[in-house]
C-alpha positions in Angstrom: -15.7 -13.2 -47.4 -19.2 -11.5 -47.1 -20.6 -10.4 -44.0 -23.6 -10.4 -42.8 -25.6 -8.8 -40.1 -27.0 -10.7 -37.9 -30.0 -10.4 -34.9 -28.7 -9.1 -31.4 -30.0 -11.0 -28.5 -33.5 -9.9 -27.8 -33.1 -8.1 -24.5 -30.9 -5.9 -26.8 -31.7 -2.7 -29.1 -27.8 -2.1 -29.8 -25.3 -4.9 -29.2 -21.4 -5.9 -30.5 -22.5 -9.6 -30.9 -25.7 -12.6 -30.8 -25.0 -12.9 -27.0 -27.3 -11.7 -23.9 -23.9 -10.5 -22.5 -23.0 -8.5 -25.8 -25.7 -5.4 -25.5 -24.8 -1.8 -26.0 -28.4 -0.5 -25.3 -31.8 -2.2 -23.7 -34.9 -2.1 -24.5 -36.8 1.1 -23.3 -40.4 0.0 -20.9 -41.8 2.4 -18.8 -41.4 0.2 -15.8 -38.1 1.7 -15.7 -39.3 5.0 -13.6 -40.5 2.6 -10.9 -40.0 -1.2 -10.3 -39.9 -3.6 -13.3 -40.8 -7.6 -13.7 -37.6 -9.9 -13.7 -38.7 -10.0 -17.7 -38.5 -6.5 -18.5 -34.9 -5.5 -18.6 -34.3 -1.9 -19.7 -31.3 -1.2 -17.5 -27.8 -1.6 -19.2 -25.4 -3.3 -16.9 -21.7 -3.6 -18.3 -23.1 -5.5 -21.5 -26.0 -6.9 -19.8 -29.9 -5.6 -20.1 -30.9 -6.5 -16.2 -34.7 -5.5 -14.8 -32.6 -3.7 -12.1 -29.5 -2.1 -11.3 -27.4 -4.8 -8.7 -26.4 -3.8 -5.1 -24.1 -1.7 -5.5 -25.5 0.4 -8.4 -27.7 2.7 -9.4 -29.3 4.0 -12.8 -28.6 6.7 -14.3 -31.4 7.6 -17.0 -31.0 3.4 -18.1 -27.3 2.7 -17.7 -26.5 1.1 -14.4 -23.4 3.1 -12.5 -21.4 2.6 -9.3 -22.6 3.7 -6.4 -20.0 5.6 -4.0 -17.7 3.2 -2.7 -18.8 3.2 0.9 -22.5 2.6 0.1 -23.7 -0.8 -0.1 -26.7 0.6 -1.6 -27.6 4.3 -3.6 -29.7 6.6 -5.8 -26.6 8.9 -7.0 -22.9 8.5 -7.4 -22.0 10.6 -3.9 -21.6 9.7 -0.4 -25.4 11.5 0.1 -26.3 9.4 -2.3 -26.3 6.0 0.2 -29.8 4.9 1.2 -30.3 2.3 3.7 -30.7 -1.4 2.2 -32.6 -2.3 5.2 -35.4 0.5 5.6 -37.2 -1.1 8.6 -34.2 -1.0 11.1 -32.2 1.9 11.7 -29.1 3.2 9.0 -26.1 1.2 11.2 -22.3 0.9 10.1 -23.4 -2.7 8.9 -25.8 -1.3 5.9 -23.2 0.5 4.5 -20.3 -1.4 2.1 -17.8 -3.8 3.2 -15.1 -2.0 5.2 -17.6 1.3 6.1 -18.9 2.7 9.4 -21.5 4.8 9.9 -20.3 8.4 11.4 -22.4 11.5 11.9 -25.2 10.3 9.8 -23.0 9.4 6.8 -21.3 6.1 5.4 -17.5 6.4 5.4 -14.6 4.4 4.3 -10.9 4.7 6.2 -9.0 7.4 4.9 -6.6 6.1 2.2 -5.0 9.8 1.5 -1.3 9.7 2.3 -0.7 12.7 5.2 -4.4 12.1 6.2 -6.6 10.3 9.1 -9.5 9.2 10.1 -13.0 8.7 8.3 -13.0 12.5 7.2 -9.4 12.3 5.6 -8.4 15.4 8.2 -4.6 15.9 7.4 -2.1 14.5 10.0 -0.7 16.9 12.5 2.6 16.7 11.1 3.4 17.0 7.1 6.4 14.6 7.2 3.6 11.5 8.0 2.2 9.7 5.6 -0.1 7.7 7.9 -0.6 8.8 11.6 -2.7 7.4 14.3 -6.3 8.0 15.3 -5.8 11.2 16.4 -3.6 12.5 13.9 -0.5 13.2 16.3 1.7 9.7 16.0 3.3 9.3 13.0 2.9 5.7 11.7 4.8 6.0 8.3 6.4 8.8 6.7 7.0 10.7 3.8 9.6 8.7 1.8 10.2 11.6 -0.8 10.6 13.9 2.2 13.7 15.6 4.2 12.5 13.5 7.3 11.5 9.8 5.6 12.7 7.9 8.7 10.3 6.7 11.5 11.0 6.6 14.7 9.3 5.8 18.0 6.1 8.1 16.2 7.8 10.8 14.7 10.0 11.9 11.1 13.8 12.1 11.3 16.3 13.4 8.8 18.7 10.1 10.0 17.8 7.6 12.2 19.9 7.7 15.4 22.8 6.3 16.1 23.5 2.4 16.2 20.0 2.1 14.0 19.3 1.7 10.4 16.1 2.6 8.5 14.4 -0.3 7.0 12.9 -1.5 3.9 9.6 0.0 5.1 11.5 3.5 6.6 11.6 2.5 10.3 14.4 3.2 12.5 15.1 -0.8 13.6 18.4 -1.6 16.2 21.5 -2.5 14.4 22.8 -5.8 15.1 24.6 -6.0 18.8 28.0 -6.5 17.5 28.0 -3.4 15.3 28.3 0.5 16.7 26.5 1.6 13.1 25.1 -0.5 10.4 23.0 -0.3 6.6 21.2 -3.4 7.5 20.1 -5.9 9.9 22.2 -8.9 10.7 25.9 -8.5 12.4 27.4 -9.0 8.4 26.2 -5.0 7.7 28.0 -3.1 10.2 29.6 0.2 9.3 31.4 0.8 12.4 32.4 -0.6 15.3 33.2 -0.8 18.7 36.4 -0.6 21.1 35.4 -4.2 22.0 35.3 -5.5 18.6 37.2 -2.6 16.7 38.4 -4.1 13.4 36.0 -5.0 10.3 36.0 -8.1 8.5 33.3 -8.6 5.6 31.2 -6.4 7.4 30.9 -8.5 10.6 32.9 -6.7 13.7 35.6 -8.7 14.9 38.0 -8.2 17.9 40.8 -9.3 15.8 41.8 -10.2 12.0 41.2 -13.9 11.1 44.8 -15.9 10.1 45.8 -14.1 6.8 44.4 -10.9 7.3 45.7 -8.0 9.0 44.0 -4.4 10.0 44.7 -1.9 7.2 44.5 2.1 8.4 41.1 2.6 8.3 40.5 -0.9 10.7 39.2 -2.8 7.6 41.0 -6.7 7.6 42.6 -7.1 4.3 44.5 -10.1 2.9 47.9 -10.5 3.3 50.1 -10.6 0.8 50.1 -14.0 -1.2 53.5 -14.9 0.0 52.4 -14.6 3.7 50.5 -17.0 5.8 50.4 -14.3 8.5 51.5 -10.9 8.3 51.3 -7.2 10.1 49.9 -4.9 7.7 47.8 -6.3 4.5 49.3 -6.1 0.8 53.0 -6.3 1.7 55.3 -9.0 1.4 57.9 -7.2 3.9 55.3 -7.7 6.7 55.2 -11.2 7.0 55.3 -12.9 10.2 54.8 -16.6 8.9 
């Protein structure tokens, strides 16, 4: 079929469709070096001619861009960029963005670097952290991909210590009571065990074989043979004793 061009909206010089949302460019007024009327929009926003740039944003030449994200309010896309939405009151941690505090005269956001702290991203103490506490000494997570991934009690291990295992999140947790080692939680994931309980049965720790199961070499409680109800030794019809 023919095709036909049609008007953009009229807040629009450019645009990708009839809409006030579908603009590519806005119309120029010199307004824009200072403070425009709600019906003079010559900022670009997304796909939207606005007569300013939102919280949040700032424009650059006409097109509306992000301000840094720990400023609630900005003239430039960096951290020295944050100006103070609420001029008559002092610059506080609560006129900066959702989630900033104010620190030595500047808006900053938690550090989200792995290995770093603090609102100045200074790097943990220790390289095997991945997060670390407030003064960069405790280790609160560790380096997964490293030769020490395992936390515990505030530092990296190579293994976790004995009678622990290293959870889903990397932290050395207690192995069940029953077990002298584990790979798990729960008494069902114990790798050995103790004189008290020294033979294994589907991982649990037993103190003795249940009836038709007897401890092989290596203290693991195998089935008897199928011709036992009882027996001394698993696998073996000639060690029956029922």
């Amino acid at each position: 079929g023919t095709r036909t061009c049609a008007n953009c909206h009229a807040s629009c010089t450019h645009c990708t469709g009839p809409r006030s949302t579908d603009c590519i460019s806005c119309r120029y007024h010199p307004c824009a070096r200072s403070v425009c009327p709600a019906a003079v929009t010559p900022f670009l926003d997304g796909s939207t001619c606005v007569s300013q740039c939102p919280s949040g944003r700032y424009p650059d030449g006409t097109t509306c861009q992000p301000c840094h994200a720990a400023c609630a309010e900005c003239h430039g896309p960096s951290l020295r960029h944050c100006i103070d939405p609420t001029p008559q009151t002092p610059f506080v941690g609560s006129d900066c963005a959702t989630g900033a505090s104010r620190l030595s005269g500047w808006c900053k956001l938690p550090c989200d670097e792995p290995g770093k702290y603090g609102p100045f991203c200074r790097s943990c103490k220790s390289f095997t952290c991945s997060e670390c506490s407030a003064d960069g000494v405790t280790c609160l997570a560790c380096r997964r991909d490293w030769i020490r991934p395992h936390l515990h009690q505030g530092v990296c291990l190579e293994v976790c210590p004995t009678a622990m295992y290293s959870s889903s999140s990397g932290v050395c947790t207690d192995c069940d009571s029953t077990c002298e080692s584990c790979d798990g939680p729960g008494p069902e994931a114990c790798v050995t065990c103790p004189s008290s309980r020294p033979f294994r049965y589907r991982g649990q720790c037993v103190a003795s074989c249940p009836s038709g199961y007897a401890a092989s070499g290596d203290s693991e409680c195998r089935a008897c043979d199928p011709s036992c109800l009882g027996c001394s030794a698993p696998s073996s019809s000639s060690s029956c004793t029922s």
